[in-house]
N, C-alpha and C positions, 0 to 999 in steps of 0.2 A: 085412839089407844091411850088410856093413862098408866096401864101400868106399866114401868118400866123394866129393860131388861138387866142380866148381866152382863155387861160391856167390855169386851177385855178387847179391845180392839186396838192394835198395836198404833192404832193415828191415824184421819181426826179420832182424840180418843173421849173418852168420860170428863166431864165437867162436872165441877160441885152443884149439886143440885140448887144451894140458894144463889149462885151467881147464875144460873138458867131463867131461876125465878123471876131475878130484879132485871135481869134482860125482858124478857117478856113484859114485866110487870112497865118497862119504862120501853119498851121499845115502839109507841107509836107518838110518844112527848117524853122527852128528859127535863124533869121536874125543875119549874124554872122556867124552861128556854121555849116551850111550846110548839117546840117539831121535834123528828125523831134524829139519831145520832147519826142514823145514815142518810139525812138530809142538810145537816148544817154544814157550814162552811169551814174549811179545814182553819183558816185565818183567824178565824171567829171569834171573841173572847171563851164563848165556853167549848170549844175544843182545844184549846191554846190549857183552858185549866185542865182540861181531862187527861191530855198527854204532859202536861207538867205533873200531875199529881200520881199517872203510871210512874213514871221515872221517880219522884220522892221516895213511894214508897219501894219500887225496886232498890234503890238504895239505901234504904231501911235495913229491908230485910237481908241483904247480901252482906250490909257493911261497906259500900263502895265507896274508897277514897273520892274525892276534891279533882286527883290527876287520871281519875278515869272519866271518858265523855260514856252515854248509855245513844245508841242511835238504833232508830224506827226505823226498817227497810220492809222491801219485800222480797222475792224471788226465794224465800227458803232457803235449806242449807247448799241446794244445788248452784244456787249462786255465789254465796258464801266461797265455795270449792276455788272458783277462781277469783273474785273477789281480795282475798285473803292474796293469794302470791301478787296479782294486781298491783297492789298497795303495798306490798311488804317487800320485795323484792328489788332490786336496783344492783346497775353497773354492779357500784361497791360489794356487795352481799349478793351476790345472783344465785345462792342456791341455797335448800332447806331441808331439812331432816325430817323425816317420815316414820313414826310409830304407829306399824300396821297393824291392826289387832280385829279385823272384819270387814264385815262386806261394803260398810261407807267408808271407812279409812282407805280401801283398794279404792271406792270409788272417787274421794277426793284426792289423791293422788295421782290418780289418772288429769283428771280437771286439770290439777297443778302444774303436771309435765308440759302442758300446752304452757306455761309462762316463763318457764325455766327450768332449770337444773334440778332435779330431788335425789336425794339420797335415803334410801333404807336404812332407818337406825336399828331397826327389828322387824320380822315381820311375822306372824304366827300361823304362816300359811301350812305348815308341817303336819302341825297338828288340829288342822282343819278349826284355825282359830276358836278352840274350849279354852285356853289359857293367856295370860298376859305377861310382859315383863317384868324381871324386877331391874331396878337403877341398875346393877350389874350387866344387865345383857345387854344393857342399852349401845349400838356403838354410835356417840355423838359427834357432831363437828364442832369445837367451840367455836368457829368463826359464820355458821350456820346462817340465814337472815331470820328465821327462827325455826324452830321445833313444834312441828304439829302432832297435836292425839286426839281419838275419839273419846269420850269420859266413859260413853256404856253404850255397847254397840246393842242395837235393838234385834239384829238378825239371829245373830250368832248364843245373846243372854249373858256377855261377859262385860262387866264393872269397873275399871279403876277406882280403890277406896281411898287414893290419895295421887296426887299430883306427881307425876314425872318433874325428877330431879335434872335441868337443863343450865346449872348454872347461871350464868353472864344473859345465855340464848334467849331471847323472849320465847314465853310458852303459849302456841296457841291454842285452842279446846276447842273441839265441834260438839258442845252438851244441849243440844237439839232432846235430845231423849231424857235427861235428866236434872237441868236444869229448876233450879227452885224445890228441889226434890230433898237438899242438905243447905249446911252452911258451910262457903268454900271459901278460902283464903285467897283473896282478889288482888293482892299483892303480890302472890307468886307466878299469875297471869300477866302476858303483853295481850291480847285477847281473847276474849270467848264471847264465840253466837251461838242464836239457838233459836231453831224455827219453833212456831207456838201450840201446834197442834199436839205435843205431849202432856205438859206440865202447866203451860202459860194461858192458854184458851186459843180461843179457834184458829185455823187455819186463816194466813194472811198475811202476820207481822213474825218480820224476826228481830230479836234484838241482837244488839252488839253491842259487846262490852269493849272499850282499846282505850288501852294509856296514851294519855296526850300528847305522849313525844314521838309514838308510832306515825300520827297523823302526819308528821314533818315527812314519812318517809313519799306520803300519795304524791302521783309525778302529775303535773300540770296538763300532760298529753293524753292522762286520762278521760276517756269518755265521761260526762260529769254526773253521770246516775251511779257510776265504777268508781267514784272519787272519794273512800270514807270521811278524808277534809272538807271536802263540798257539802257533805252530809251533815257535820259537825256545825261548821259554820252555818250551815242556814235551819238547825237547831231539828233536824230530822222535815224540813218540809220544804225542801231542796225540790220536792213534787208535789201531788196529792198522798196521802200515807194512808194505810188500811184504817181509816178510823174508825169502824167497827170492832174491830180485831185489836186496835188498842185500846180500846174504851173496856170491850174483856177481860183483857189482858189486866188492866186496873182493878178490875173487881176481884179478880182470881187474887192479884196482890193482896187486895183488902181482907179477901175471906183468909190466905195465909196468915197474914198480920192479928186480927181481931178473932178471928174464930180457932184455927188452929194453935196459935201460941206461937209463930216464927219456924225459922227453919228447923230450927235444935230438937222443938217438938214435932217435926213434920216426917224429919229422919227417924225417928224411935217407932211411928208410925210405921213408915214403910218398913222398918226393920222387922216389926211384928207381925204384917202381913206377909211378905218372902218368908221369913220361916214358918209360916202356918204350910205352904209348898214345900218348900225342900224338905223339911221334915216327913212330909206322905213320900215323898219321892226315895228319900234315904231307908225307911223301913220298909221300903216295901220289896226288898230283897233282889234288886233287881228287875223289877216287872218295870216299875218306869225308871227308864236312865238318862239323868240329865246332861246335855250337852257342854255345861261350860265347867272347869273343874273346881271344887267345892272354893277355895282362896278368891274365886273370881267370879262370884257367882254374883248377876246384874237380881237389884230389886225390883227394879222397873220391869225387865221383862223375863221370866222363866220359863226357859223354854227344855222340852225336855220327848221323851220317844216313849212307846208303846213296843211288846213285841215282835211286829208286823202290821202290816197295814189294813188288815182285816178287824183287828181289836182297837186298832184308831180310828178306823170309821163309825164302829161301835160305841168307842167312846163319845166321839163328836156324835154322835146322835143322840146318846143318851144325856151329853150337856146338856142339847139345846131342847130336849122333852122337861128338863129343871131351869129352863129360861138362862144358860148361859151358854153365852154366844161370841162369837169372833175368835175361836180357839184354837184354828187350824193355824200351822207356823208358814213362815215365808214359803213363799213356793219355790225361793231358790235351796233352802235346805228341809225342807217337810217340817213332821214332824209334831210336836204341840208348841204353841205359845200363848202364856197367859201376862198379857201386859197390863201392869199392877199400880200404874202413877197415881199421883199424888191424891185425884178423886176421886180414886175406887174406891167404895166403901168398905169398910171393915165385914160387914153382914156379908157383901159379892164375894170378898175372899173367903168365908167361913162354908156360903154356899160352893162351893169350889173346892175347898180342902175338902169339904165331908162328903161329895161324890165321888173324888178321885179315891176317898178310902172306901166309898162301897163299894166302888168299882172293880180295884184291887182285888178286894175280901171274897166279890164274885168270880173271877175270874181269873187271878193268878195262881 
């Protein structure tokens, strides 16, 4: 099969097509080294430069301070969940503020209860999570040991377009789904992870972003694969590291940096492809009604409803007769979703905008 589809596949999701290429095109010898990535040695001099040169350029493109460390793990955000209070957490500070806004924020909070104390700063379970806080609703703790959010929940389709206001509190981010998607202010972060299979390349690595002086908090009792100090200090190969999945994670970098223009350009992108959707969605008088509400509406994933479930099946079948695919929503809330990251191509979203308007025009 060469032709490819439309991918809207909420994760593993779409990759830039030339970072596919130069995988393939180097995947039985890495030019130089005469074996393949997923043969050499993690110590090696040239996987030592390929995971130096992901990190360079991660910090390129983010702008990462000096007093931020960048660590290679694995286990996903589901590790992350407890991870995060692991390390964060002690005698001193035993308990953390929780900004619920979907269906991984309930689920990292659940994780977190298992290590301590959590308090509710917000939760949007009211309103069947369409909406997010503003700093006002927020109820905080300043003596918190930090303040966690999800940046854009993938289930549900809702966004934070700016950082929660936590004072003193370190702020942590689970941007797993959005991630490399904008440029974020890294300063007003104590950490942010993000497993890879939305924005970063394939499934395997997550990164971690944590200010240097959090590391102080990792308690020596920790198990040493749970230790983000251990991690730190042995420069992310504290074990064997997905180095496949970093070595993608590198090129995804590169194609950001050289082919896209950075992040500033990367957001005006995805900003033009989410409104090519909500705008079918908005005119079309009601026939599709989007779940999250218009202030908080995610780029990355749009998700939204059909009149009943008889003209969603219909719909999905007549995507996938126009080659796109992956459009049914979570199975925990139906529905449609069309996940729109950073490699979708502009053509998939056009092909997508302009069925949902046939669609409509036929049947609303």
């Amino acid at each position: 099969m060469t032709q490819r589809i439309h991918n809207f596949s909420a994760g593993p999701a779409v990759l830039p097509l030339p970072v596919l290429e130069e995988l393939q095109q180097n995947l039985v010898a890495l030019p130089g080294v005469g074996a393949s990535v997923l043969e050499i040695s993690h110590r090696g001099a040239a996987f030592v430069e390929i995971l130096e040169g992901t990190e360079r350029r991660l910090r390129q493109l983010l702008s990462i301070p000096d007093e931020y460390r960048i660590l290679f793990l694995q286990g996903g955000s589901r590790l992350q969940f407890s991870m995060v209070p692991m390390n964060l957490l002690s005698d001193k500070d035993p308990s953390a503020d929780f900004i619920v806004t979907g269906s991984w924020s309930v689920k990292a909070r659940i994780e977190a209860e298992r290590e301590g104390r959590m308090r509710t700063a917000w939760d949007g379970v009211d309103s069947d999570y369409d909406r997010l806080p503003t700093d006002d609703d927020l109820e905080l703790d300043p003596a918190a040991a930090y303040a966690y959010f999800t940046s854009n929940e993938t289930i549900q389709g809702v966004q934070f377009s700016s950082e929660p206001s936590t004072g003193t509190v370190p702020l942590v981010c689970d941007a797993s789904s959005d991630f490399l998607s904008r440029p974020l202010d890294i300063p007003r972060y104590g950490l942010i992870f993000a497993c890879a299979q939305k924005n970063i390349g394939p499934a395997g690595v997550t990164i971690v972003v944590i200010r240097q002086d959090l590391l102080e908090r990792s308690s020596e009792n920790l198990p040493g694969y749970l230790n983000y100090r251990e991690h730190a200090e042995q420069n992310s190969l504290y074990n064997t590291p997905p180095t496949f999945a970093i070595y993608a994670a590198g090129l995804v970098a590169r194609w950001l940096l050289e082919d896209v223009g950075g992040l500033a350009a990367m957001e005006a992108l995805n900003r033009e492809k989410a409104a090519m959707l909500y705008d079918v969605i908005d005119e079309s008088a009601g026939f599709y009604e989007g779940h999250a509400h218009p202030s908080c509406r995610s780029r990355m994933n749009v998700t939204f409803r059909l009149p009943n479930d008889d003209m969603q099946n219909k719909f999905l079948t007549g995507a996938e007769q126009r080659g796109l695919f992956h459009l049914k929503g979570h199975r925990s809330v139906g529905g449609i979703r069309a996940s729109i990251y950073n490699a979708m191509p502009r053509e998939s979203v056009v092909a997508l905008r302009d069925f949902m308007q046939e669609f409509v025009d036929g049947h609303g």
